[in-house]
LUMBABA-722661 format. One record per residue: residue in three letters; z, x, y of N, C-alpha, C in turn. Coordinates in pm, whole numbers, plus 50000, padded with zeros to 5 digits. Layout:
<rs>
ALAZXYZXYZXY;...
</rs>
This chain:
<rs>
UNK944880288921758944010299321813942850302321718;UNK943130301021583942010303821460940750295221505;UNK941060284321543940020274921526939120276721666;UNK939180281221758939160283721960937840297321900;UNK938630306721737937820323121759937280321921683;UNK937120310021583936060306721472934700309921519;UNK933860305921591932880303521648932470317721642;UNK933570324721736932850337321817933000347021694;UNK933810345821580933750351521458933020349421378;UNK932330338521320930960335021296929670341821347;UNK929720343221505928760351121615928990366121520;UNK929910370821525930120385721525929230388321346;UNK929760382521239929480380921106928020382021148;UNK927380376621190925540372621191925290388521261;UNK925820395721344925460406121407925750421221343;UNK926850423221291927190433621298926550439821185;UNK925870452621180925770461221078926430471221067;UNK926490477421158926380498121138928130496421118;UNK928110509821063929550510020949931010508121077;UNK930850512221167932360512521258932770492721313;UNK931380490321338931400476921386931960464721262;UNK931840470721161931710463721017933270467420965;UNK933800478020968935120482420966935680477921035;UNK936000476721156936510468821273937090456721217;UNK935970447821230935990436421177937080436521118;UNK936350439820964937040435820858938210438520829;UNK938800449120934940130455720887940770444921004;UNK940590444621141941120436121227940900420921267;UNK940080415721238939630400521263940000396521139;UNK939560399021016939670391620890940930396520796;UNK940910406820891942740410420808942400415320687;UNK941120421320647940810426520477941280437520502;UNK941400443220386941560457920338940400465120311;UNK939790474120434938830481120351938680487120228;UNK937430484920163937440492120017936810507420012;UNK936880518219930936460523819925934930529319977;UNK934120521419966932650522819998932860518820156;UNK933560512720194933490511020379934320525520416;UNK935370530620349935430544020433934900555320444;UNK933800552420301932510564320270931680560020377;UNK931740549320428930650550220516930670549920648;UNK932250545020719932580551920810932940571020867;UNK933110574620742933000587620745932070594420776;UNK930750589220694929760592120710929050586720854;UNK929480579920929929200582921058928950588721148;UNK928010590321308928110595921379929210599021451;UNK929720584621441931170587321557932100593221469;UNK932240591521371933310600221268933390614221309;UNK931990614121237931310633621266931820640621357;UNK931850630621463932290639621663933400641521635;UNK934370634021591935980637821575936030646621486;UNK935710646721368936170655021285935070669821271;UNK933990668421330933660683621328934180693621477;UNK934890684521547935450693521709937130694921680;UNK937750686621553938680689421512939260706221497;UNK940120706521529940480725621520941300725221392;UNK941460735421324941860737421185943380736021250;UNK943450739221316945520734621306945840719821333;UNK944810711821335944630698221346944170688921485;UNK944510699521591944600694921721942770693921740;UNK943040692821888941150689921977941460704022082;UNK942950714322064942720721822162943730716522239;UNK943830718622377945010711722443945160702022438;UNK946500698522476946910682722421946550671622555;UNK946880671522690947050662722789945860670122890;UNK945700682222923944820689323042944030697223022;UNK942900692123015941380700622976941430715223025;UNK940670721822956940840739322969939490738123023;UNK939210737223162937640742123240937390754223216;UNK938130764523145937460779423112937250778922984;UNK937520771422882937100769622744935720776022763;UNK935920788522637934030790922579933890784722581;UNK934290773122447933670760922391933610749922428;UNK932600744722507932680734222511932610721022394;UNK933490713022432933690699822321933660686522398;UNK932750677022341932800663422369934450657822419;UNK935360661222313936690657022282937170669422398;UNK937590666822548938250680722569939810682122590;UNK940370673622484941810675322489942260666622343;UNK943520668722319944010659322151944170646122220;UNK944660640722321944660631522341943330623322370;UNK942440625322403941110622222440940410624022292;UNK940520629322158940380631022060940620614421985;UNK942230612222022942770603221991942960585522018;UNK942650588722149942440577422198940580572722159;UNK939950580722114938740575922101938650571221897;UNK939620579221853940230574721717940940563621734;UNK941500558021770942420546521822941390535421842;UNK940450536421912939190526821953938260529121862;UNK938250533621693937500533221573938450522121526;UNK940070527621521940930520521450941050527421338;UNK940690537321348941770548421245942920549821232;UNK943470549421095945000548521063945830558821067;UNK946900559921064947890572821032947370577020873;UNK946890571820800946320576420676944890583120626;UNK944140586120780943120590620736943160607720768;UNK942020611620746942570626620661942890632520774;UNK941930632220930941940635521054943060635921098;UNK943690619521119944900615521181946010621221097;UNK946340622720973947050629920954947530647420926;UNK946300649520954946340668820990946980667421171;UNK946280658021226947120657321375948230657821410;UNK948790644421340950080643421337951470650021267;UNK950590655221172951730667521147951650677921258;UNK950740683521377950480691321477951600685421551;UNK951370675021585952320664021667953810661421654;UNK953910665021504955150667021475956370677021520;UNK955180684321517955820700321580956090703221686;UNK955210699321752955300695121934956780692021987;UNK956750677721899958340668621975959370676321873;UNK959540682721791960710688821727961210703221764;UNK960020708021889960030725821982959730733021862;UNK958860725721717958440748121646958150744721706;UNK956690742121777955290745721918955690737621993;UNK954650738622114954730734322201952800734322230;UNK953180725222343951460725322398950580742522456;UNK949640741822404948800751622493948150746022652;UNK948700736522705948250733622853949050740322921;UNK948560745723059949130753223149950150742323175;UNK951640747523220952510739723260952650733223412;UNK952460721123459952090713623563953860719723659;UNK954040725123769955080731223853955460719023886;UNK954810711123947955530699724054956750710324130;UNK957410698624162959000702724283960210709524179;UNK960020710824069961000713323995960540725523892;UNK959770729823923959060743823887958790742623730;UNK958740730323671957840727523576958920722823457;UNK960230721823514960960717323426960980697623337;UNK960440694523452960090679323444959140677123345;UNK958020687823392956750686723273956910687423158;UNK957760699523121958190708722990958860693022893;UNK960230684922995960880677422935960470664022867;UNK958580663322952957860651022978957190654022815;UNK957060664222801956180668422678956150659722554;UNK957490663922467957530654622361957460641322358;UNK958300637422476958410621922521956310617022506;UNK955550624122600954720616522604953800617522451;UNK953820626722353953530631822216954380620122172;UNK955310618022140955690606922017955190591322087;UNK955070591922181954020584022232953020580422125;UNK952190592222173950780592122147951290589021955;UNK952070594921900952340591821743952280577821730;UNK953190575621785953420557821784952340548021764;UNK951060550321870950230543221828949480542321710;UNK949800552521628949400552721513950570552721384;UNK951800554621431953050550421291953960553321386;UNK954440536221391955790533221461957180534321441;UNK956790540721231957970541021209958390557521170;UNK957880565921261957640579621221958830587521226;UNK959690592421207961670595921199961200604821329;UNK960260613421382960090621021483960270610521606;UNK959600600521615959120592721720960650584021737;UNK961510580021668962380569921690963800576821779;UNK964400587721783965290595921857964920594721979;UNK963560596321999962880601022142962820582322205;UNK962010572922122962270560122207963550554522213;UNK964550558322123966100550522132966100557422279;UNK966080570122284966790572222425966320574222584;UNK964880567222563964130560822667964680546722687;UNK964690538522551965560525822554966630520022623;UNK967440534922630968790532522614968700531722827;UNK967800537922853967720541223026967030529423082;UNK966340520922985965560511922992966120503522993;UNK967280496622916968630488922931969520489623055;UNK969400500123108970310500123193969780498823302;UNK968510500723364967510493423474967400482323463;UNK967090474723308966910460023379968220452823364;UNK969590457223397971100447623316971200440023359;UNK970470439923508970630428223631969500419023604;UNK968690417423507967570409723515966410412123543;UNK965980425723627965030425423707965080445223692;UNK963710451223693963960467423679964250473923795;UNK965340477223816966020485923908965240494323940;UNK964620501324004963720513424022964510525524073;UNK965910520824121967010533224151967350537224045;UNK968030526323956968660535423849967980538723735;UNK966660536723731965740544623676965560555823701;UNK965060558323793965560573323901966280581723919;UNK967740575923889968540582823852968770592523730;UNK968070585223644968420587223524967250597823524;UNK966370594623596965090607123567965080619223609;UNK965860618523754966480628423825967530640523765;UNK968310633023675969330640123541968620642623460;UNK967440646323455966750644823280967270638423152;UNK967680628523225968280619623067966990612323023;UNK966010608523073965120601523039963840610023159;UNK962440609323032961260615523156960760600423281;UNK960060604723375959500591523437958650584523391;UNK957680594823307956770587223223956870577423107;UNK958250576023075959230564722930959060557422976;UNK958720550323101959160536923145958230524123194;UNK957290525223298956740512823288955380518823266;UNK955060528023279953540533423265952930534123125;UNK951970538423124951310538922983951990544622889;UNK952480558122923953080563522793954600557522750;UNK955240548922849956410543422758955590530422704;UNK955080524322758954360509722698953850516622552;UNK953410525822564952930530522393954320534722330;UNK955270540922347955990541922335957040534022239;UNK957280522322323957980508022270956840501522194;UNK955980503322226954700488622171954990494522001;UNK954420479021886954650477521785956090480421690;UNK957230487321815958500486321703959350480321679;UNK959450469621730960540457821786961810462721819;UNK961840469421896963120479021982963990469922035;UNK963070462322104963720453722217963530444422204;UNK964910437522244965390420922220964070413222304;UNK964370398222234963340392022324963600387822497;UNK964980389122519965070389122699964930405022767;UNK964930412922715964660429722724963010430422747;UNK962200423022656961040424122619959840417122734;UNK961090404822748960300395622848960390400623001;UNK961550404623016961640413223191960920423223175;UNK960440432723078959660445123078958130441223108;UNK957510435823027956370428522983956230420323127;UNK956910414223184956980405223328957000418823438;UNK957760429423462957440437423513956370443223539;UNK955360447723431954270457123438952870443623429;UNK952960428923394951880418823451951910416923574;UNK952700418323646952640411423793952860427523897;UNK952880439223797953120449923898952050453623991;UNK951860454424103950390449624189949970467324159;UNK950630482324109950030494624120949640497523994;UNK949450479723905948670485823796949730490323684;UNK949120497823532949500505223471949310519323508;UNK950020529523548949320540123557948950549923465;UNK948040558723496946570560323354946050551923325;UNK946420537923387945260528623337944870523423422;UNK945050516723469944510506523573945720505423721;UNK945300503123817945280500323917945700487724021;UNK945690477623916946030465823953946600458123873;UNK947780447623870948050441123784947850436823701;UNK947710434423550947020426323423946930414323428;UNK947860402623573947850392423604946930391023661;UNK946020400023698944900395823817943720396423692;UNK943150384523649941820383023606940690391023651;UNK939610396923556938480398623623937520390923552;UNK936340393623600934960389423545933980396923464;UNK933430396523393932570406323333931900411923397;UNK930940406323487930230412123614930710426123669;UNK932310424323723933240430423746933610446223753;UNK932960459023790933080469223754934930472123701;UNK935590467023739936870468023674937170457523546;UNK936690450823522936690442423412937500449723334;UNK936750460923234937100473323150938720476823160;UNK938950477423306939990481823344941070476623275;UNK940760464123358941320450923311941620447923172;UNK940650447523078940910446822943941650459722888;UNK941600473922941942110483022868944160479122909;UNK944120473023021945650468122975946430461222938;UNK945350452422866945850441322835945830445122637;UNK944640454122610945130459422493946000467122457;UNK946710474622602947850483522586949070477722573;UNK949270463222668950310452522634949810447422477;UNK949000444422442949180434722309949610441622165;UNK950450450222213951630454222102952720452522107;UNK952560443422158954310433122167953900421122139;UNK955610417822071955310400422034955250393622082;UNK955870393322245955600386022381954340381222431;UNK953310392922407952220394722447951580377922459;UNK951490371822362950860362722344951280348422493;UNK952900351322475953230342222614952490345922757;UNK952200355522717951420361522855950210358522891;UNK950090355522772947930355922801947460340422785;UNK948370330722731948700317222685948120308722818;UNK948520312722918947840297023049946850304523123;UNK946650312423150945560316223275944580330423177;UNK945270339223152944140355423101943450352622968;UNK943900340822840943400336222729942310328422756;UNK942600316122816941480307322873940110317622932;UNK940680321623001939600332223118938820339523029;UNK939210349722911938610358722811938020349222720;UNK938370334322716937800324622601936380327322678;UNK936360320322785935300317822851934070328622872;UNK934730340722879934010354322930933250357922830;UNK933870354822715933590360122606932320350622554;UNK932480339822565931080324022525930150332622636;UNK930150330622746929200334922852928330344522806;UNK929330357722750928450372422717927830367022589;UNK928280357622526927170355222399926110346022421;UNK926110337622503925240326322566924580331922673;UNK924990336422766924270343522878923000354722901;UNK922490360122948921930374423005922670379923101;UNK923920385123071924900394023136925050405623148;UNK924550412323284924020426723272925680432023242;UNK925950442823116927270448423094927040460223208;UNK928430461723317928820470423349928740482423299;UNK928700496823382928450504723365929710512123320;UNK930900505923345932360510623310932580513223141;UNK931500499423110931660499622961931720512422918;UNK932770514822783932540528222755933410532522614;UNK933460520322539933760519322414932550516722320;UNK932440524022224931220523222152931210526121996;UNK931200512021967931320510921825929690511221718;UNK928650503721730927510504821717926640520121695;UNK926290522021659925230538121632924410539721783;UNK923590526121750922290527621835923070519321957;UNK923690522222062924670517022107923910512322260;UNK923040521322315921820517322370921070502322371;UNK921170499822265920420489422223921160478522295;UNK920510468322357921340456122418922320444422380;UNK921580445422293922280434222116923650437522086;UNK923290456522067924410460322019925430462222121;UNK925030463222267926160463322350927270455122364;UNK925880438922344926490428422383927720425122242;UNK927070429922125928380425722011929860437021999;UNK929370450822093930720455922079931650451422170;UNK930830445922307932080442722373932540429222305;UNK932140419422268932300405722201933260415722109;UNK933640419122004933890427721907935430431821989;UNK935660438822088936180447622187937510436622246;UNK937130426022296937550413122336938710406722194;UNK937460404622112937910399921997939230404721932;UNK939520416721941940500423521869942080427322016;UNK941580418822133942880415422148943260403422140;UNK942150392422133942640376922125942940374721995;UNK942690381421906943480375221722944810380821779;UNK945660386721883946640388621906947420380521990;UNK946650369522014947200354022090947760346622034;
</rs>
């Protein structure tokens, strides 16, 4: 695979300046260790700045999952998760000063001292589902940033353990998943959707025939990831594509598993090889979906065209 991303890693080296695009890189394509002077100068960033000056002194962005439309204040960031996930797409670590004032917030969350300031969602069960969904989807959100966090591992063993017992037959039961959700032994959200895929992703929980029926489940599931996408990760798009984006945001949500790579190996690797030469060889108007932005002057066309190249890049070194 080194030799297939040489090229387009070469491409990226000749382009990139401004400090997030340059961090990226070097921390994920080339596998360096940033030095000191690259985190002075990611700090010193615009995109830094937005996170950490809407940051709230108890660490959070304000509510965690459901925007407050009566907020005085308005904030770019209008929730911790939306805080986070845009930290996640810098590639900020559990070690930077931000992420870890958060995650001690986060800590607190899944252990009941606090709890969220979002109004509690009623559904059919007068909000007991929500209340139970809480921590589960919080050590989540931890996970993607330290998989090995003593908060986060109680909460996925025993999503696991419900997760074992849907697929025993080979294939995910969707009853006795149900069941189990219905008892509050496990929330609905642990399981094939985004927040269990973050969940399990990077801890090696699960065996490799556990891994492969899960991972085979949510590629060929035709309703999508939900919170993410809509349609299967087996279904290719095109850059052209107003779902393209889509498309790629679940395929970076799968590539935290070690499976991952069997997946993307005959038909979605080839396809992103190709997509990816095109957007550097081509005049390819980028979609308007685009909406990751690593570059300063991000406007600029050059720079569009190297974050998504950039964007691409950092799930195929995972092939």
């Amino acid at each position: 695979m080194k030799k297939e991303l040489q090229p387009i890693i070469e491409y990226l080296q000749s382009v990139l300046k401004d400090p997030f695009p340059h961090y990226i890189f070097q921390k994920e394509i080339l596998r360096e260790t940033p030095d000191d002077t690259d985190i002075e100068a990611i700090h010193a960033s615009k995109w830094y700045k937005q996170l950490a000056d809407e940051q709230w002194e108890d660490g959070s962005w304000g509510r965690f999952h459901s925007q407050d439309s009566k907020a005085a204040k308005k904030q770019k960031f209008v929730t911790t998760e939306n805080a986070l996930r845009r930290a996640r797409q810098l590639s900020l670590t559990k070690d930077d000063p931000i992420i870890v004032k958060c995650i001690r917030k986060m800590e607190r969350y899944v252990s009941g001292e606090e709890t969220w300031t979002d109004n509690i969602e009623m559904h059919k069960d007068k909000g007991k589902g929500h209340l139970f969904c809480r921590p589960y989807m919080t050590a989540a959100v931890i996970n993607t940033f330290d998989s090995d966090n003593p908060f986060v591992k109680p909460l996925r063993d025993n999503a696991l353990e419900s997760l074992v017992k849907a697929f025993a037959n080979g294939f995910f039961d969707e009853k006795v998943w149900a069941q189990d959700v219905s008892e509050y032994r496990v929330p609905s959200i642990a399981g094939t959707g985004m927040y269990g895929i973050m969940l399990f992703q990077n801890s090696n929980c699960m065996d490799d025939t556990l891994q492969r029926q899960y991972i085979d489940f949510i590629w060929n599931s035709k309703n999508g990831i939900y919170y993410v996408s809509s349609m299967p990760p087996a279904d290719k798009r095109y850059l052209e594509d107003e779902r393209f984006f889509e498309w790629l945001s679940a395929l970076e949500l799968l590539s935290g598993f070690s499976l991952f790579p069997d997946f993307m190996k005959s038909e979605a690797l080839p396809h992103l090889l190709k997509e990816t030469w095109r957007l550097i060889n081509e005049d390819i108007s980028i979609p308007d979906s685009y909406n990751v932005r690593y570059a300063e002057s991000w406007r600029d066309k050059n720079n569009r065209k190297s974050d998504v190249v950039l964007r691409i890049l950092r799930a195929l070194v995972k092939c």
